[in-house]
Structures are given as structure tokens and as C-alpha cells.
VEXTOR-123362 format. One record per residue: residue number from 1; residue in one letter; chain; z, x, y of N, C-alpha, C in turn. Coordinates in Angstrom, 2 decimals. Atoms other than C-alpha are relative to their C-alpha. Layout:
// VEXTOR-123362
NODE   num   residu   chaine      n.pz      n.px      n.py     ca.pz     ca.px     ca.py      c.pz      c.px      c.py
NODE   NUM        A        A         Z         X         Y         Z         X         Y         Z         X         Y
...
// end
This chain:
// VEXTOR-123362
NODE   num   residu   chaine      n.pz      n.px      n.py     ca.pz     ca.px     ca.py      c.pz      c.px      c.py
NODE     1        X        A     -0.34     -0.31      1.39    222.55     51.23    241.99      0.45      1.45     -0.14
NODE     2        X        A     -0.06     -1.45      0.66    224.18     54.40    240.20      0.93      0.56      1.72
NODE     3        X        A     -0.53     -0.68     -0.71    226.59     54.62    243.36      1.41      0.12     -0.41
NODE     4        X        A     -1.16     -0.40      1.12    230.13     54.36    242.36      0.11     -0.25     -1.26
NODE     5        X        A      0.01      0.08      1.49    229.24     53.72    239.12     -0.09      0.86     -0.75
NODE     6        X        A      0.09     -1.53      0.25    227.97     57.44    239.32      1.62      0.55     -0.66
NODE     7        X        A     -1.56     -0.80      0.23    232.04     58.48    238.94      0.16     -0.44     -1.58
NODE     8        X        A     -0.92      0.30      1.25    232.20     56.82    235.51     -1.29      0.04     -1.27
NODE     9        X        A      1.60     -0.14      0.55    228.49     57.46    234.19      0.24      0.78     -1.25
NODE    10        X        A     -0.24     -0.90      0.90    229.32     60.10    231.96      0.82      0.05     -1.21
NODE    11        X        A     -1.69      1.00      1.00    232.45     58.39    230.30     -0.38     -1.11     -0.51
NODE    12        X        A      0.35      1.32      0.79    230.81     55.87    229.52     -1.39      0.79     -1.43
NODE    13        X        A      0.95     -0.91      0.79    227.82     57.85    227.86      0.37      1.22     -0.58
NODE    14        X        A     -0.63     -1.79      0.30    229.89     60.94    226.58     -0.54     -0.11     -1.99
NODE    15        X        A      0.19     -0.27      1.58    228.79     60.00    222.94     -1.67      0.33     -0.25
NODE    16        X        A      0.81     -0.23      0.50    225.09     60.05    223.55     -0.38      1.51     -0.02
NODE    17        X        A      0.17     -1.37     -0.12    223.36     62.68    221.97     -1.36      0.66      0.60
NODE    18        X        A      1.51     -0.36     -0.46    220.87     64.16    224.32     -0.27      1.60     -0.30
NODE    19        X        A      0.31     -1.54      0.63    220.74     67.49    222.43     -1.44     -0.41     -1.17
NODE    20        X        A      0.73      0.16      1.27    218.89     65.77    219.55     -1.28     -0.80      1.22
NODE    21        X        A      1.09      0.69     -1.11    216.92     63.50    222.71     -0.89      1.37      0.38
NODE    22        X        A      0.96     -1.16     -0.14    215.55     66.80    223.76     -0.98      0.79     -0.95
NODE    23        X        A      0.79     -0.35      1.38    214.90     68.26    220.16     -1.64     -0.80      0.31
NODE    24        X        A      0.96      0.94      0.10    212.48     64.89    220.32     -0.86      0.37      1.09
NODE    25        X        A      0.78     -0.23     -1.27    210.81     65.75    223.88     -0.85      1.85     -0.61
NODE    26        X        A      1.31     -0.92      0.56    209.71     69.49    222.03     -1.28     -0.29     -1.05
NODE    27        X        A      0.65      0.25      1.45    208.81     68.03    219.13     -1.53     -0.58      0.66
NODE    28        X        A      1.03      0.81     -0.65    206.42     65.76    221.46     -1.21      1.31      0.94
NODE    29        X        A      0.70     -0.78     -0.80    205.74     68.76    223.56     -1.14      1.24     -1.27
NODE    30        X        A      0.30     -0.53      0.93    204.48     70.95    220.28     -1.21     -0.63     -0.67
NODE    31        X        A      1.13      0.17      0.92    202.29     68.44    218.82     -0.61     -0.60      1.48
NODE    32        X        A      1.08      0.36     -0.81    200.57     67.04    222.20     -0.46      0.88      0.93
NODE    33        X        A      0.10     -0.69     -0.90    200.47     69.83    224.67     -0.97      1.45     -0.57
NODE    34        X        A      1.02     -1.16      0.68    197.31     72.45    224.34      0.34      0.97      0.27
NODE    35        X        A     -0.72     -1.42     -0.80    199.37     74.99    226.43      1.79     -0.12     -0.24
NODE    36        X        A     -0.93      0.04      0.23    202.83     76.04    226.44      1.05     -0.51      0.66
NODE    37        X        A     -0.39      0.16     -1.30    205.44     74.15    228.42      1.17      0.95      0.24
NODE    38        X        A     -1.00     -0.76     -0.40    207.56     75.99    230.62      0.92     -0.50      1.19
NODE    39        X        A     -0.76      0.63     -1.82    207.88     74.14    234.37     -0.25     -1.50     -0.67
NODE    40        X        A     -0.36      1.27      0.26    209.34     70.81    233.89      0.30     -1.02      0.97
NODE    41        X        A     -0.75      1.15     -0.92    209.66     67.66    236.40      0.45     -0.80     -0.42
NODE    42        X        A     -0.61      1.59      0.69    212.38     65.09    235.47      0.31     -0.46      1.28
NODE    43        X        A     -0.40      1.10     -1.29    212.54     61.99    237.54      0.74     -0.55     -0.70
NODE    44        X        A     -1.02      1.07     -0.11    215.36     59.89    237.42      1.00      0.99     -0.86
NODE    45        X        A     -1.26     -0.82      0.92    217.85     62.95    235.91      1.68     -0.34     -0.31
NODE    46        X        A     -0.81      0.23     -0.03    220.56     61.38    236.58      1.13      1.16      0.32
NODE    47        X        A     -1.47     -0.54     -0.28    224.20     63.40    235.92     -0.60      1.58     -0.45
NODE    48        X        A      0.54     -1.11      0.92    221.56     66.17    234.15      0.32     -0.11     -1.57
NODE    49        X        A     -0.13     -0.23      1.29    222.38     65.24    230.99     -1.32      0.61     -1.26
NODE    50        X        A      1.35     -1.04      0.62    218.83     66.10    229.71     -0.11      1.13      0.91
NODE    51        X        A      0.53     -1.18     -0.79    218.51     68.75    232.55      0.72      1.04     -0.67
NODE    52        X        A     -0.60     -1.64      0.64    221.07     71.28    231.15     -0.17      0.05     -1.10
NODE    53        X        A      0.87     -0.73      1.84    220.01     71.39    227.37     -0.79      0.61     -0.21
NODE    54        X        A      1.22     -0.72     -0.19    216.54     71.98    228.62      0.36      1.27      0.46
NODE    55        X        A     -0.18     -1.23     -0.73    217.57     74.35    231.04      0.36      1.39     -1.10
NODE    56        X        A     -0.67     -1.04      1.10    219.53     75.94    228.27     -1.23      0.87     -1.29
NODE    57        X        A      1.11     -0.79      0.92    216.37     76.59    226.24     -1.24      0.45      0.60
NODE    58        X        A      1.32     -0.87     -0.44    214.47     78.44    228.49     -0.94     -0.76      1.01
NODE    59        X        A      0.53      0.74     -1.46    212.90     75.47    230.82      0.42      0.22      1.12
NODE    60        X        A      0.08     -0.08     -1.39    212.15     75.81    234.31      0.12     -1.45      0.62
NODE    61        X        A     -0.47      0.77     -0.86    213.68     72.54    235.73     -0.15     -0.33      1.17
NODE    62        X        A     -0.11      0.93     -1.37    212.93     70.30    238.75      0.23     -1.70     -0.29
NODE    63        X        A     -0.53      0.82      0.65    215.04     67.64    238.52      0.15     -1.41      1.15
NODE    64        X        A      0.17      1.39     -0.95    214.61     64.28    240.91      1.13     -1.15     -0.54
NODE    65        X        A     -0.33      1.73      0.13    217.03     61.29    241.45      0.19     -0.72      1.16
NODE    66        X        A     -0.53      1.13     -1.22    217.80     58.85    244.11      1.00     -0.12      0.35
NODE    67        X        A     -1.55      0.36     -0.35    221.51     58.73    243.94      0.41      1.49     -0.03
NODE    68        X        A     -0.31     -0.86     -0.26    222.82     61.38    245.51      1.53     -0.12     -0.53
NODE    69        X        A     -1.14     -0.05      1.14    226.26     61.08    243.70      0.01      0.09     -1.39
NODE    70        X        A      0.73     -0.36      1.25    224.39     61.35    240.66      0.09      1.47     -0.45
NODE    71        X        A      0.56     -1.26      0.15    223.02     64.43    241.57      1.09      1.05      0.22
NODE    72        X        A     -1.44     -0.93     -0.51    226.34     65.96    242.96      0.57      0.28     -1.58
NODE    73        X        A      0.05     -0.02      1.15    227.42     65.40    239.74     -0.71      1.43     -1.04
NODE    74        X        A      1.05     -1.32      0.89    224.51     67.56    237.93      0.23      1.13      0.44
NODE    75        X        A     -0.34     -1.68     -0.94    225.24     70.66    240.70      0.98      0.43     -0.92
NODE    76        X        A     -1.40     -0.64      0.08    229.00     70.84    239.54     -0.60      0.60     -1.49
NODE    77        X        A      0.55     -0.23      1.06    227.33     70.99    236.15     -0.70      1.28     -0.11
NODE    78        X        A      0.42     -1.21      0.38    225.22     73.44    236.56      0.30      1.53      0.70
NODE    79        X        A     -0.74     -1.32     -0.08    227.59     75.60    238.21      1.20      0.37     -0.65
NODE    80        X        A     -0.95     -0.44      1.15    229.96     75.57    235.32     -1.46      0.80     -0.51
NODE    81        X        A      0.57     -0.51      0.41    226.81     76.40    233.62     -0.34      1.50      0.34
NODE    82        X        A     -0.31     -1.39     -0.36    226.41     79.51    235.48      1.11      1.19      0.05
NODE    83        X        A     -0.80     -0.42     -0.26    229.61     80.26    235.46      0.19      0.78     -1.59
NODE    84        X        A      0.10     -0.54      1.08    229.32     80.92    231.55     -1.16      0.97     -0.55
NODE    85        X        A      0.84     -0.71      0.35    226.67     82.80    231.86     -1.47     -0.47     -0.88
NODE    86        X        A      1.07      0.45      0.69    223.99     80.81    230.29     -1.44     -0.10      0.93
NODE    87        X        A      1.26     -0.37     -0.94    220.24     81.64    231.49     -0.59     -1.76     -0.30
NODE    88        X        A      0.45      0.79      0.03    218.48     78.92    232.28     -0.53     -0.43      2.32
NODE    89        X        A      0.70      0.26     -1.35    216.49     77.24    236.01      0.19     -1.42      0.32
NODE    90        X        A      0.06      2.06     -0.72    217.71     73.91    238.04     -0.40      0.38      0.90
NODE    91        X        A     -0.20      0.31     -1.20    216.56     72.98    241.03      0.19     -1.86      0.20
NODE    92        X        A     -0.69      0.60     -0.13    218.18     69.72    242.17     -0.95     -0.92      1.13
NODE    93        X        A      0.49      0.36     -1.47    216.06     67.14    244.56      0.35     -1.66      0.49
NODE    94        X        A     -0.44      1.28      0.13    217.00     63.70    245.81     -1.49     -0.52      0.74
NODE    95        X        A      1.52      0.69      0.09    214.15     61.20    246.03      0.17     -0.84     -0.59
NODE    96        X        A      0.26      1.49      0.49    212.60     58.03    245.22     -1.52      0.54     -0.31
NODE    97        X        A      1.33     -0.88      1.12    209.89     58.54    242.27     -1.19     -0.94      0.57
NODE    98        X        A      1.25      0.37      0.13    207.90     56.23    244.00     -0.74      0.07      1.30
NODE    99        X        A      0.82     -1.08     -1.36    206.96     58.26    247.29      0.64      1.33     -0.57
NODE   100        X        A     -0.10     -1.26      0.09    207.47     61.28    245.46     -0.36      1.44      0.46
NODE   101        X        A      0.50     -1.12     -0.74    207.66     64.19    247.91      1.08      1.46     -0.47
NODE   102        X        A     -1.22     -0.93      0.05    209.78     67.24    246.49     -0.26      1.77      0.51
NODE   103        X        A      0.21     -1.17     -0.98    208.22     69.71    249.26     -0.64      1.16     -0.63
NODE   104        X        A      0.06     -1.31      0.43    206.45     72.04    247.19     -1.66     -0.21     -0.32
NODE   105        X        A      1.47      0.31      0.48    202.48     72.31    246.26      0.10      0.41     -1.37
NODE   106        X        A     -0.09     -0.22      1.02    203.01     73.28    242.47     -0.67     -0.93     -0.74
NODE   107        X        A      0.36      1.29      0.49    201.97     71.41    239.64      1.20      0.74     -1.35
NODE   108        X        A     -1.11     -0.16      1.13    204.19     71.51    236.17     -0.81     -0.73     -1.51
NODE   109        X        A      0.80      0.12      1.70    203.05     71.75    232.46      1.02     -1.84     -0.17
NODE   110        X        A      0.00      1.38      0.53    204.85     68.21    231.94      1.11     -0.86      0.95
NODE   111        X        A     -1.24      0.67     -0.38    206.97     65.35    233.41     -0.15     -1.08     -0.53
NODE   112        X        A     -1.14      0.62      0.99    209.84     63.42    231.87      0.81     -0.62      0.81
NODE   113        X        A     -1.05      0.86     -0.62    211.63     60.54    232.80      0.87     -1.09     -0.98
NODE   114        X        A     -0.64      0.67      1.60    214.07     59.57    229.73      0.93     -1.08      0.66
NODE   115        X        A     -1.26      1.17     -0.07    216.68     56.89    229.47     -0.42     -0.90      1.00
NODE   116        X        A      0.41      1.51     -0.09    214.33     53.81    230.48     -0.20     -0.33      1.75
NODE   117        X        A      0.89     -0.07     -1.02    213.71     55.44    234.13     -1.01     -1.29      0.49
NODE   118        X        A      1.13      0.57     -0.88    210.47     53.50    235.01      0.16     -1.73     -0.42
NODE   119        X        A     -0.21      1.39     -0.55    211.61     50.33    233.78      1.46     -0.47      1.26
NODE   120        X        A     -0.51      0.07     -1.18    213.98     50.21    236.92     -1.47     -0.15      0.85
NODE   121        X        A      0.81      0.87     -0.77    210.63     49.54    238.74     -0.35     -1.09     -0.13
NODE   122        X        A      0.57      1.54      0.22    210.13     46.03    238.74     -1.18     -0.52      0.46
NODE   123        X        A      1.88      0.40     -0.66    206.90     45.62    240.89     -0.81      1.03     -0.70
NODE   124        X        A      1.12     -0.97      0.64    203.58     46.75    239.76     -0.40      0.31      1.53
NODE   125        X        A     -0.25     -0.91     -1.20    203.55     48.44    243.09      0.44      0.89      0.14
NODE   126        X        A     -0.99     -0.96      0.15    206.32     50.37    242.51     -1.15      0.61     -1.22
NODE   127        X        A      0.92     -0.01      1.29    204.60     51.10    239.15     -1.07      0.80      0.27
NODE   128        X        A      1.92     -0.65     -0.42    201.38     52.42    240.51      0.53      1.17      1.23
NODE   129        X        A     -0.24     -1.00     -0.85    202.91     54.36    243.22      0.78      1.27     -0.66
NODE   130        X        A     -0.92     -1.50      0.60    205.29     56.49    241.00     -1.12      0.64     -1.36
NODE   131        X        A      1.11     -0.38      0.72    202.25     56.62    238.43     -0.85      1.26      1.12
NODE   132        X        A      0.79     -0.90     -0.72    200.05     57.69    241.38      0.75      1.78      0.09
NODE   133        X        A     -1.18     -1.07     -0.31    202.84     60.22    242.41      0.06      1.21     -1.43
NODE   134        X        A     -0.23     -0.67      1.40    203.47     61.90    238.65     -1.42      0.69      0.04
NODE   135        X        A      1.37     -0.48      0.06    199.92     62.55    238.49     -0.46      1.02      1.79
NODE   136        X        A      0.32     -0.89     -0.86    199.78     64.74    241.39      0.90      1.36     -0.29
NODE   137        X        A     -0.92     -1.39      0.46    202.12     67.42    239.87     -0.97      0.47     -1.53
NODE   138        X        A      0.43     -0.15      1.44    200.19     67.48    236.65     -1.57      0.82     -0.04
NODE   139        X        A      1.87     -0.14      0.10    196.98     69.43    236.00     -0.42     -0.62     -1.33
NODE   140        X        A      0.59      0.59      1.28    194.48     68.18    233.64      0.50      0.40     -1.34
NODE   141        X        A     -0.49     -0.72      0.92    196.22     68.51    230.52      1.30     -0.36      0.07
NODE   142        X        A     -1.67     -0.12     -0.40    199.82     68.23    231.39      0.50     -1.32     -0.56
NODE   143        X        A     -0.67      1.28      0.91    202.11     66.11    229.44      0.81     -1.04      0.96
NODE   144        X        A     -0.38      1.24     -0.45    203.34     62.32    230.90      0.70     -0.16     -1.10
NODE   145        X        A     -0.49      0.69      1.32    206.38     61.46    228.63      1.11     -0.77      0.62
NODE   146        X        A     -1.37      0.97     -0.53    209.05     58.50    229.28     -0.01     -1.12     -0.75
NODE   147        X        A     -1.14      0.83      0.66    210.74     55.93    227.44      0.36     -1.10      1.05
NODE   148        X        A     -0.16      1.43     -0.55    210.79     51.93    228.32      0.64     -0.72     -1.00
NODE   149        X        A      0.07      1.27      0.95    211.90     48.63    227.21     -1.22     -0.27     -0.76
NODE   150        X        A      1.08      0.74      0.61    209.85     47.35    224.73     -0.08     -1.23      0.13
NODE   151        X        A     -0.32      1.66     -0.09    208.83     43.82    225.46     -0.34     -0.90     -0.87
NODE   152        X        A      0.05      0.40      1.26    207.90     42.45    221.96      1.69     -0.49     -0.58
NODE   153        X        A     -1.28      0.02      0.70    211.35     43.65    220.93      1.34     -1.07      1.13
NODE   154        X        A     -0.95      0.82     -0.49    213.25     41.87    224.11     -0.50     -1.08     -0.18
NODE   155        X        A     -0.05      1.42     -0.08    211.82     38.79    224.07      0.25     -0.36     -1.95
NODE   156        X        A      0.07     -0.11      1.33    212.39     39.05    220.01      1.59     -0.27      0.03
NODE   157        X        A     -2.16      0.32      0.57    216.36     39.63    220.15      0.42     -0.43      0.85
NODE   158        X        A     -0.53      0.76     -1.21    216.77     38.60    223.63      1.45      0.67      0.56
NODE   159        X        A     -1.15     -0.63     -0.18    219.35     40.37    225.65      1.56     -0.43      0.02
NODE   160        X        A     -0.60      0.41      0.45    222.99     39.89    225.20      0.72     -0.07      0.91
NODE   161        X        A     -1.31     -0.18     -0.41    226.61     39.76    227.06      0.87      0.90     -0.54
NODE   162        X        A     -0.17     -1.60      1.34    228.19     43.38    225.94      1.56     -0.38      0.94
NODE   163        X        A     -0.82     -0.75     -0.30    231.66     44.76    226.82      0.39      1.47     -0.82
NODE   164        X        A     -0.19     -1.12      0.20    232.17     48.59    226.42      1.55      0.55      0.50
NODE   165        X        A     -1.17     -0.29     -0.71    235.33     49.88    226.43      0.56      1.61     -0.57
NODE   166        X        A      0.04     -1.71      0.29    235.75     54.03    226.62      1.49      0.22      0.55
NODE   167        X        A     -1.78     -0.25     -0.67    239.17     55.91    226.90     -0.40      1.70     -0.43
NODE   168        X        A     -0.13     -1.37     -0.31    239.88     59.50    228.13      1.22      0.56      0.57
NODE   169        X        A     -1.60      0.14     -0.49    243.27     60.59    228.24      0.79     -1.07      0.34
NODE   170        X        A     -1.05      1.03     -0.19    245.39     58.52    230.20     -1.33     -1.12      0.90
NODE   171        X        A      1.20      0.91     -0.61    242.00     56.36    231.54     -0.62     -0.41     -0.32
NODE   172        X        A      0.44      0.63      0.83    240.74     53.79    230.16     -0.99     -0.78      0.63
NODE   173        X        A      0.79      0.91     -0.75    237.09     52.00    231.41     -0.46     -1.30     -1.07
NODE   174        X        A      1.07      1.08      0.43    236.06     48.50    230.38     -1.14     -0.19      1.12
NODE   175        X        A      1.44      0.00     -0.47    232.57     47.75    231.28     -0.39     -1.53     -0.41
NODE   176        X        A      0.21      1.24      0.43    231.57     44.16    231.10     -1.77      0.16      0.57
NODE   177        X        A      1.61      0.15      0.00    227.44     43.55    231.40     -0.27     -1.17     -0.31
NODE   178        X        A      0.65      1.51      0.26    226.09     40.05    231.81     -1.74      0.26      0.27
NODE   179        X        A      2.12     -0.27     -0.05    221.99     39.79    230.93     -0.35     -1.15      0.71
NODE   180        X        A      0.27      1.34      0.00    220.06     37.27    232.33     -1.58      0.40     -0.25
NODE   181        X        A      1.36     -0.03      0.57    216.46     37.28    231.03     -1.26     -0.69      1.36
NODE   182        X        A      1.53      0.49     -1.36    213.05     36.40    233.68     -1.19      0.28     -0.75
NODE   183        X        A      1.28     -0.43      0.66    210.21     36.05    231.27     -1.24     -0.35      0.55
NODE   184        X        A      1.28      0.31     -0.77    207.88     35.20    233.91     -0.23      1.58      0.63
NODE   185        X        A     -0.46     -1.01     -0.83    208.88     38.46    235.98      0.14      1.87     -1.12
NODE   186        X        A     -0.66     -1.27      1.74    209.85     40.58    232.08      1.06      0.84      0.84
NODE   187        X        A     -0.76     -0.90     -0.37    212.73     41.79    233.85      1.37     -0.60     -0.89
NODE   188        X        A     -1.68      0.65      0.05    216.86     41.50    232.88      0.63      0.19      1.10
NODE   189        X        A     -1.04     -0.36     -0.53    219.34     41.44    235.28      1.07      0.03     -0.25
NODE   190        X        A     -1.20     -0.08      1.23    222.20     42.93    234.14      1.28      0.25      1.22
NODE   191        X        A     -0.76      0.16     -0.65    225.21     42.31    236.20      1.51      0.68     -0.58
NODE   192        X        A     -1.54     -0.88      0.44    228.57     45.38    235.80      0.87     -0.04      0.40
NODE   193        X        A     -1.45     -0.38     -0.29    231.86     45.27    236.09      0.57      0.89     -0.83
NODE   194        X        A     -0.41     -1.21      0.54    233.45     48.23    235.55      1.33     -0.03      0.66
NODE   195        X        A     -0.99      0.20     -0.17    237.49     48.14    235.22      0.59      1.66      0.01
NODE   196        X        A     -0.71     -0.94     -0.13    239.34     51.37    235.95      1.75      0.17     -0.30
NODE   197        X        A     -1.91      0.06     -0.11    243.17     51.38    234.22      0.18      1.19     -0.34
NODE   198        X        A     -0.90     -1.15      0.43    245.46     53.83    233.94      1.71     -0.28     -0.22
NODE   199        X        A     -1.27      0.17      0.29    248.85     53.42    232.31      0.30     -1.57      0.21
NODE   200        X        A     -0.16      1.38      0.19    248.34     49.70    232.03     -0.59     -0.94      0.90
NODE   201        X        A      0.25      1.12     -1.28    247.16     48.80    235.83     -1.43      0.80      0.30
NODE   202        X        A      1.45     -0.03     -0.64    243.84     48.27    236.99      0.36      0.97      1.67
NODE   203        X        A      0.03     -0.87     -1.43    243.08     51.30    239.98     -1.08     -0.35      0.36
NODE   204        X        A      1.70     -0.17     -0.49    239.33     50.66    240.35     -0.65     -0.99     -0.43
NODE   205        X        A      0.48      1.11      0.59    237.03     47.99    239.81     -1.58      0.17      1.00
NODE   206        X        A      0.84     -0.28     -0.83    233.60     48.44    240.66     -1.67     -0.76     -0.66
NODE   207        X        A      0.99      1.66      0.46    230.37     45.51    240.66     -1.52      0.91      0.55
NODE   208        X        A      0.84     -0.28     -0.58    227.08     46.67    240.65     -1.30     -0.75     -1.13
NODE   209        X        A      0.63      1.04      0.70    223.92     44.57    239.43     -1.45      0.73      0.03
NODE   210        X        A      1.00     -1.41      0.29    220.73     46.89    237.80     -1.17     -1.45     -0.66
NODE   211        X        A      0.81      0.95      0.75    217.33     45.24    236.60     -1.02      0.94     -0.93
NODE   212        X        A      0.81     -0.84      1.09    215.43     46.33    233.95     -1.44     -0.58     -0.33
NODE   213        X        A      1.32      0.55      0.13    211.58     45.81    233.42     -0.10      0.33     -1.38
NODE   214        X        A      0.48      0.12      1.29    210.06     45.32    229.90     -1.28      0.26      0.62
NODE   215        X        A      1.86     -0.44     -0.37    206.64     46.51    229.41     -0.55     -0.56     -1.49
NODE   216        X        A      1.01      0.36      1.25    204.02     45.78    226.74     -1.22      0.93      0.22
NODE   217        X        A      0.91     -1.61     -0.01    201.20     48.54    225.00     -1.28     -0.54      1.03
NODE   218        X        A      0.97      0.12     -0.89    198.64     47.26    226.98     -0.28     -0.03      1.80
NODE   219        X        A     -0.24      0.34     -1.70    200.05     46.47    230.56      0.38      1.92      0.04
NODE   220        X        A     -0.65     -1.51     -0.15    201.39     50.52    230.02     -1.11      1.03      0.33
NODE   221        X        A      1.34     -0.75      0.09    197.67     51.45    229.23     -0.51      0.17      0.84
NODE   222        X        A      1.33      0.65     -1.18    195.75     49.62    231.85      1.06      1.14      1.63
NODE   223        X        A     -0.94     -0.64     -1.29    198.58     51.34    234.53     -0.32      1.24      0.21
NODE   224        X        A      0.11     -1.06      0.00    198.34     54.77    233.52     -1.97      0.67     -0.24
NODE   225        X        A      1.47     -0.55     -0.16    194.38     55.12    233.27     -0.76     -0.49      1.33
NODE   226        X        A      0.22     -0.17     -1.16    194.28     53.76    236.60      0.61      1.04      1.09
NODE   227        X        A     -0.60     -1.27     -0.53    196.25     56.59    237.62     -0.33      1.39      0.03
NODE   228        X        A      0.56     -1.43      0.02    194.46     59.30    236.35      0.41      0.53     -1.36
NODE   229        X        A     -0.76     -0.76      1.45    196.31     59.87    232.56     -1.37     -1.05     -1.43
NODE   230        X        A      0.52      0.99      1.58    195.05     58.76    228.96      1.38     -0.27     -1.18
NODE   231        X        A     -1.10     -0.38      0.85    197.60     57.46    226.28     -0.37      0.57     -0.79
NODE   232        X        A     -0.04     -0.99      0.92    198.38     59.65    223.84      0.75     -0.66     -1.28
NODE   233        X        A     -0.87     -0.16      1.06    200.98     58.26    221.81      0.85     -1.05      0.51
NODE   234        X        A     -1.09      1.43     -0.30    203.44     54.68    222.10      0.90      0.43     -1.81
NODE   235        X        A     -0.65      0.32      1.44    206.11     55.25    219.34      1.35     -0.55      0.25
NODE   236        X        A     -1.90      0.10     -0.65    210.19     54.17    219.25      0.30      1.00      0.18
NODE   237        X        A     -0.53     -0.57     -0.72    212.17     56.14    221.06      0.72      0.73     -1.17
NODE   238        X        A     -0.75     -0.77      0.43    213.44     58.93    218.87     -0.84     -0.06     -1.51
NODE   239        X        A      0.56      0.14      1.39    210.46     58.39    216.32     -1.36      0.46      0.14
NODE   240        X        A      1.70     -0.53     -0.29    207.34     60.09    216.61     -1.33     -0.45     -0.84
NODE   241        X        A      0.79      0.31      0.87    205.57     59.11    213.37     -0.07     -1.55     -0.57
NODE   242        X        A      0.45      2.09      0.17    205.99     54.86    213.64     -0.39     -0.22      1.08
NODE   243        X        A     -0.15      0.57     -0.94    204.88     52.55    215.23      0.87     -0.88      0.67
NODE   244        X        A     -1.27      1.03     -0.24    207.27     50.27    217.39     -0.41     -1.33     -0.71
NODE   245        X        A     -0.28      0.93      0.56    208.13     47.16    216.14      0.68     -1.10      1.37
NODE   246        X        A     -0.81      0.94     -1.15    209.97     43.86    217.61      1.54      0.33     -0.09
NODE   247        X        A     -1.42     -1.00     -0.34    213.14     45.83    216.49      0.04      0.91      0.73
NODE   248        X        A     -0.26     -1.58     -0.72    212.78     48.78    218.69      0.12     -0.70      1.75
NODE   249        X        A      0.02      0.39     -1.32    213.97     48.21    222.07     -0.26      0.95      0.89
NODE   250        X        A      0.54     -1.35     -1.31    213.24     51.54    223.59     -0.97     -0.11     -1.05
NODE   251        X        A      1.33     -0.30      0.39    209.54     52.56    223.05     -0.40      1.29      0.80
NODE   252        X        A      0.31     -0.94     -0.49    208.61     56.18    223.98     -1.86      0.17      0.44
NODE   253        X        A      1.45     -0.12     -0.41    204.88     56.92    225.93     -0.26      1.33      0.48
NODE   254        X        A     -0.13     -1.51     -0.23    203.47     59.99    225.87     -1.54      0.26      0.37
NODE   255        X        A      1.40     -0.30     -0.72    200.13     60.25    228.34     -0.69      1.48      0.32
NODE   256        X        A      0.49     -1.67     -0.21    197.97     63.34    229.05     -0.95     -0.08      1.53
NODE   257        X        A      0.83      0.07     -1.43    196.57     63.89    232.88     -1.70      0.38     -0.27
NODE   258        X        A      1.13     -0.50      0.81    192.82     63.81    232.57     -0.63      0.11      1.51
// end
């Protein structure tokens, strides 16, 4: 996953706004955190789209993904960023969150894994190992925050058959996405084709097939207090003061290392 799909990641997502996504991650960090944060671990960073906003306000950044075309990506990024002179701290690591080794003995006032990260684990194996893992960077205290499917809300609207279709200059991507639902398993598999034209003719065409886990508040609970955290806080994703619903398909979790 996230290999040549990496080249068109950004184009396809150029509208979200992860300026206001971050706003939401202080806001979280302000009312749950007894100390101040400063050192930050994001797993699954992807292109950096949350890494350079943070960075930009003064966070100390360590930024984890798996797809090293991802991460190439985030570098070029944050050497424009330097290039304008804007203060701010990346460091850049490639990894899998669920033998998380990023060579260093530190620990970090909080880690963040936005945009639905941990449901890409589908085993409760996986699950428990990147739990275990998170919780070894964290001292007592230290903020656990990330953003899932909600599984109320998928099995409620049930996932769909999308096409996305983004244009940038003379380049135009359709994106086709077929769901298929596993409510024994709570996963989707979501199957991409991604069309590459330019000036009328298809150049690129590229198939790659992603699964997504649903969770529920209790299977989230029982995970993370065998890990070593307590919840803190289950709300929708970009809502701090509700609770989710069977409309909310992202659900934000915000644990504390105890």
C-alpha cells in the first residue's frame, strides 16, 4: 500500500484541511495534557501533511511511516520548508508501527497517528503490538491520540462505491474505490484505481487494494488498558465536546499512559 499511489496522494487530498486538523490535536493537547507538549511522535505521517503545520508551531517532530515514497515525499517538503526560513524540527523515520524501533531511548510528551492510521491494522495482534510499542515512548502522563473508523457508524451507512476525480493543470486523476464490507472480520476492502490523463490520454494507471478496520468503544478500551494507557476521551473526529454517533464515521481517542 501507499506505493505508487504515494505520487498522487497529495492531489488527491490537496483540499483537506489539516491546519484546522491540528488546531483540533492542541485543543486536545490543552485540555488533557498536565504538562506542556513539545516532543511529538507521529506514526503513519504519511506525505507530512500534519508534520509541517506542527513543525511550524514550534513542535519537535518524529515522524514514522512505512512507505518510503511517502516519506521522500515529506523530506522534499521539509526542505522547501527550510528553504523559507520557517523554524520548526523533523526528523523523518521509516518503520512499521507495529515493531516500532526508531533507534533512540527518548520518550515524547505525546503520540499521534491521524487520518485512520491504526485502522490499517486488521489483526488484534497487530493491534497489541503497535499499542505495546506507543506505550514505550510515553511516560506516565503522556498523551495517546488517533482517529478510527467508527463501527456503529459503518455498519449504519455501510460503505459505498466512490469515484474522485481531481485536476491540476494539464492532469487530471480519476480515482475509482470499490468497498466490500467483512462484518465478521469489521474490516472494508477497498479496492483503487487510479487513472492518470493528460491532454485526453490515459499515461498512468495504478491498482492498489487498502483495508480498513472498524473499531467499537469498548474493543478500543479493553486494547489500550492492556497496554498500559487509560481512555480519556472517544469523541468524532474534529469534535471534542460530542459524543459519536452512528453518523460519525471517524471517531477520535484520546488515552493517557498510566
Amino acid at each position: 500500500m501507499f506505493e505508487r499511489y504515494a505520487e498522487y496522494y497529495d492531489m488527491l487530498y490537496h483540499e483537506k484541511d489539516y491546519e484546522s486538523e491540528c488546531d483540533f490535536m492542541e485543543q486536545i493537547f490543552r485540555q488533557f495534557s498536565s504538562r506542556p507538549i513539545k516532543c511529538i511522535l507521529e506514526l503513519g505521517c504519511g506525505t507530512g501533511g500534519h508534520t509541517l503545520p506542527l513543525a511550524q508551531r514550534g513542535y519537535t517532530i518524529t515522524a514514522v511511516d512505512q512507505s518510503e515514497r511517502m516519506l521522500a515525499i515529506g523530506r522534499r517538503k521539509v526542505a522547501e520548508m527550510k528553504k523559507s526560513n520557517v523554524t520548526g524540527s523533523v526528523t523523518f523515520y521509516q518503520g512499521d508501527i507495529r515493531a516500532l524501533d526508531i533507534g533512540m531511548s527518548q520518550t515524547f510528551d505525546s503520540v499521534i497517528a491521524l487520518f485512520a492510521v491504526f485502522s490499517y491494522l486488521r489483526s488484534n495482534d497487530d493491534l497489541m503490538a503497535a499499542f505495546r510499542g506507543t506505550r514505550r515512548y510515553l511516560e506516565p502522563g503522556g498523551l495517546f491520540v488517533f482517529d478510527a473508523w467508527f463501527g456503529p457508524a459503518v455498519l449504519t451507512q455501510r460503505p459505498t462505491d466512490r469515484c474522485r476525480i481531481v485536476e491540476s493543470g494539464h492532469q487530471r486523476i480519476l480515482r475509482f474505490a470499490k468497498s466490500t464490507l467483512n462484518v465478521l472480520e469489521h474490516t472494508v476492502r477497498i479496492d483503487y484505481t487510479l487513472l492518470c490523463v493528460e491532454n485526453g490520454r490515459v499515461v498512468d494507471e495504478v491498482n492498489e487494494s487498502h483495508w480498513q478496520r472498524f473499531f467499537f468503544p469498548q474493543e478500543i478500551k479493553h486494547y489500550l488498558e492492556e497496554n498500559g494507557f487509560t481512555l480519556a476521551k472517544l469523541c468524532p473526529f474534529m469534535e471534542l465536546n460530542r459524543q459519536p454517533t452512528e453518523r460519525d464515521w471517524y471517531f477520535t481517542i484520546v488515552a493517557q499512559a498510566i
